[in-house]
Structure formats: structure tokens, C-alpha cells
N, C-alpha and C positions, 0 to 999 in steps of 0.2 A: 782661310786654312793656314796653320802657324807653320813654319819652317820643317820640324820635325816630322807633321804630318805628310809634307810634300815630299820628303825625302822616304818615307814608308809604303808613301804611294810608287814613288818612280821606282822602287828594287824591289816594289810588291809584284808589279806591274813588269820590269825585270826577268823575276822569277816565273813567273807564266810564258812569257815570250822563247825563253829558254826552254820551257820544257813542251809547248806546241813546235818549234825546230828540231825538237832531238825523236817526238813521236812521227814525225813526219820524215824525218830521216830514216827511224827505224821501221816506216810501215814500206815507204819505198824502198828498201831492200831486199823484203822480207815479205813474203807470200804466204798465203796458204797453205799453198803446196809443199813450200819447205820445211812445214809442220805433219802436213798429213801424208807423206810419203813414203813408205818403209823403206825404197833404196837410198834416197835422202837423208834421210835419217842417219842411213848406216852408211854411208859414205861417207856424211858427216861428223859422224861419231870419232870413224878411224883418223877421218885427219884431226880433229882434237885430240884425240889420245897419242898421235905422233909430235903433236906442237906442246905436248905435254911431257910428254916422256925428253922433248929434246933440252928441257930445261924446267922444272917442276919449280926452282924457288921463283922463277919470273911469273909462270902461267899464276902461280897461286896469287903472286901479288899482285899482277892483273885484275885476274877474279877479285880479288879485294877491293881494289880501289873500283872496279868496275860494279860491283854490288851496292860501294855506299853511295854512288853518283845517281845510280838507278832508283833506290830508295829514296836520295835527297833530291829525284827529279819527279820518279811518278808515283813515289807514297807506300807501293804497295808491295809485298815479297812472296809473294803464291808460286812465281815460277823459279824462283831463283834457290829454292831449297832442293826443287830435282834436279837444277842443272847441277849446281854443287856437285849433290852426289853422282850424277850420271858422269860428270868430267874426272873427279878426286877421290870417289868410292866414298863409304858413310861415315868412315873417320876424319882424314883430314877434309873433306866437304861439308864433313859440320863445322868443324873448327872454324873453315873461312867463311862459312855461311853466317855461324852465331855474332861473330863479330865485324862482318858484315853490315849482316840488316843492324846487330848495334849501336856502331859507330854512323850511320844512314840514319837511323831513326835520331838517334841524339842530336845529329846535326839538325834535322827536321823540326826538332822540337826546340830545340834554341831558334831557328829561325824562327817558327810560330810565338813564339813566350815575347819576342821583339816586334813580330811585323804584322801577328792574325791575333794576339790578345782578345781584342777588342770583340774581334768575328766570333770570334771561338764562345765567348760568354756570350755574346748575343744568341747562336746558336742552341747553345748546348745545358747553358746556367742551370735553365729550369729542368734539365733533363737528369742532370746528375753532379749537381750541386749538394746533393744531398751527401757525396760523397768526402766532400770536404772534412766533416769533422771523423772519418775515420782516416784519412791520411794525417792528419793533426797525431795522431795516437801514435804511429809508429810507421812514419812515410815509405821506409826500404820496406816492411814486408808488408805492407798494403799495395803498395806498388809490385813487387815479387806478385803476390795474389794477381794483382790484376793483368800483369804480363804472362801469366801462366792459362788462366783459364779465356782468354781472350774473347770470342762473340761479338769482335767489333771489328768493323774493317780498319787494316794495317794505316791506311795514313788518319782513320781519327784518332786511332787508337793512339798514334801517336805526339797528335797537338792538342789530345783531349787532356793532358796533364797540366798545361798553363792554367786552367781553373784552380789545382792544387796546390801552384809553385813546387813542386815538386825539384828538389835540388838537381843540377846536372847527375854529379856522380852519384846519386842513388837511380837516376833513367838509364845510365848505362849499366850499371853494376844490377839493377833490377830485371833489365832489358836482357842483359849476359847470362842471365842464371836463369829466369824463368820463363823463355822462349825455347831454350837448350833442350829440353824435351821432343817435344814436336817438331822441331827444327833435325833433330837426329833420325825422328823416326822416316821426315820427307825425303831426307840425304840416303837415308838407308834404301827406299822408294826406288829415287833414280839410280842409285848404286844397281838393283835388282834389275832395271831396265837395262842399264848398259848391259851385266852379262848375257840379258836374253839376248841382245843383239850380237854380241860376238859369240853368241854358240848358235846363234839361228841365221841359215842366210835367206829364209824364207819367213815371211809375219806367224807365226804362234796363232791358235785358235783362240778365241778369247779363255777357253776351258783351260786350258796349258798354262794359260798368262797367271789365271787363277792359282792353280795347283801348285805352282812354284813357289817353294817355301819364300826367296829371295823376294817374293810380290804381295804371298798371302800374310805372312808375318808383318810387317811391316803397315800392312790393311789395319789386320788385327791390332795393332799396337794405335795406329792412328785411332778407330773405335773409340778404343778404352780414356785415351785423354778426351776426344770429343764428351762423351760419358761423364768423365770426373768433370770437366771442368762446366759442363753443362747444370751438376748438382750443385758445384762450387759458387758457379756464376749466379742461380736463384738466391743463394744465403748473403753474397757480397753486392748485390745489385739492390737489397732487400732495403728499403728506407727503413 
């Protein structure tokens, strides 16, 4: 094993260690019940919204840095688009959401393009290799395409581009503008949640939770891209 390889191995090996200490930290603090609790919740809710209000440029850039850590630890961003919005309401919680999981994923994928190359085409080549020569043709909007209608899980989705070389700055600027959809409507999501909590001091019927424009809008809107990108994803998946 030549030099380079050893050194791939030990901050490959690195980066795993790190992030079974940060799950383990986070599971030990963090229960169940501090999920499935409605007065939990909403005690929790209020003192975020105090530690928020007591200084809004620190919380956001928190949030921030606290988004692409998570991203460049555990891959994935399914929770982190409600919390956005449930902490910063659907505007500014998208804004730090999209750039966010942006700046997380880029890193991720610079790590993978140097340390999981190798994995990643062992894995994947014969899977969507095929892809290669339409990112050849015009890399930012095949990349834009392929960040928008998604169907892949967030951490492949995001080291599955070392197959393509895919330049940094068109993974971020692709990453920035065609996540931005979905990423608004999930911030808009939890934005809907928090109000239900400060106008309800008791849990809502699941009927109520429904009927709430703030809930069912938002629904509807997720739908519709699930929808396009599901028609999109047959044409561009297509060899």
C-alpha cells in the first residue's frame, strides 16, 4: 500500500470515527420523547424563539454553520429544512437552509472526489455511468436537472458526482438553485408548525393540522414537485 493510499485510509477511517462520536453524542441526549411530546415541543419551541429573538445574526449563523457540519457528518438533510423553518419562519429558513445543506454538500463532495473516488465508481459506474456523456454536453444544467428532481438519497446524491467531475462551482451554484424549490416549500412546512404551536396550547386533531392553510398548502406544493420531478427523473435517468 503506497503512501497516499495510507494517508486516504487513516482520514477515511478519521472521518467515520467522527461522525459515530457526534451520533452518539446526539442520541445520548436526545430521546424520543423529546420528539414525540407536544408539551416538549412547545417549551421548546418558546425557548428557541427567545434565544432567537435575543440575537437573530448569531442564531442564523449558528444555524449555518451548524447545518453544514451535519450535512458534512451524516449525509443527509430531511430534518433540517423544518427545523429552519420552524426556528426562522419560510424566508429567512430557507435562505439558511439552501446554503446550508449547499455549502455541507460541496464539502461532502470534495471530500468524496479525494478520499471515496475509487468506492464510489466501484459502487455506482454501472448504475449511472450512462450519465456521463450528458453532463459532457452542458455540466451546470444537467447538474441544475439532477439537483432539482432528486430520487436519490441526500448523501449519494451527493458523492454520486465524482463519476462526472463535475466542477466545484457549478455543485454549489447547481446545488443553490436547484434544491431552492423543495427546500422552501419544507421551511414553509415548519414555519406552519411553529404557528400551530403558538396558537395551540393543546395538540390539534390531525383534521385541524390538515385544514390549516399554513400545513395543507405547503403539502400541496411538496405533491406537485414530488410529481414534476418524478416525470422529469424517467426522461433524465433514461439511457
Amino acid at each position: 500500500m503506497n503512501k497516499e493510499k495510507k494517508i486516504k485510509l487513516i482520514l477515511g477511517f478519521g472521518y467515520l470515527l467522527i461522525v459515530s462520536i457526534f451520533l452518539w453524542i446526539f442520541f445520548s441526549n436526545f430521546s424520543f420523547q423529546d420528539f414525540s411530546s407536544y408539551d416538549l415541543i412547545k417549551q421548546n419551541r418558546d425557548t428557541l424563539e427567545e434565544l432567537k429573538n435575543s440575537n437573530i445574526f448569531l442564531s442564523s449563523i449558528i444555524f449555518l454553520l451548524g447545518t453544514i457540519i451535519w450535512v458534512l457528518l451524516l449525509g443527509f438533510g430531511s430534518p433540517i429544512f423544518l427545523v429552519g423553518g420552524f426556528i426562522f419562519g419560510k424566508w429567512l429558513g430557507t435562505l439558511l437552509i439552501v446554503f446550508g445543506l449547499s455549502i455541507g454538500a460541496t464539502f461532502l463532495y470534495m471530500f468524496a472526489n479525494y478520499f471515496l473516488k475509487d468506492l464510489v465508481e466501484e459502487k455506482f459506474a454501472s448504475r449511472f455511468g450512462s450519465l456521463t456523456e450528458k453532463f459532457k454536453k452542458n455540466e451546470f444544467i444537467f447538474f441544475l436537472i439532477y439537483r432539482f428532481i432528486g430520487g436519490i438519497p441526500f448523501f449519494i446524491s451527493n458523492v454520486l458526482p465524482t463519476l462526472f467531475n463535475v466542477k466545484v462551482r457549478n455543485f454549489f451554484l447547481g446545488s443553490l438553485i436547484g434544491m431552492a424549490p423543495q427546500l422552501f416549500v419544507g421551511a414553509s412546512l415548519g414555519a406552519g408548525l411553529n404557528k400551530i404551536l403558538e396558537e395551540n396550547s393543546e395538540v390539534p386533531s390531525l383534521l385541524e393540522l390538515v385544514l390549516t392553510p399554513d400545513i395543507y398548502l405547503p403539502i400541496i406544493g411538496m405533491i406537485i414537485l414530488v410529481l414534476i420531478g418524478f416525470l422529469l427523473r424517467k426522461k433524465f435517468y433514461r439511457n
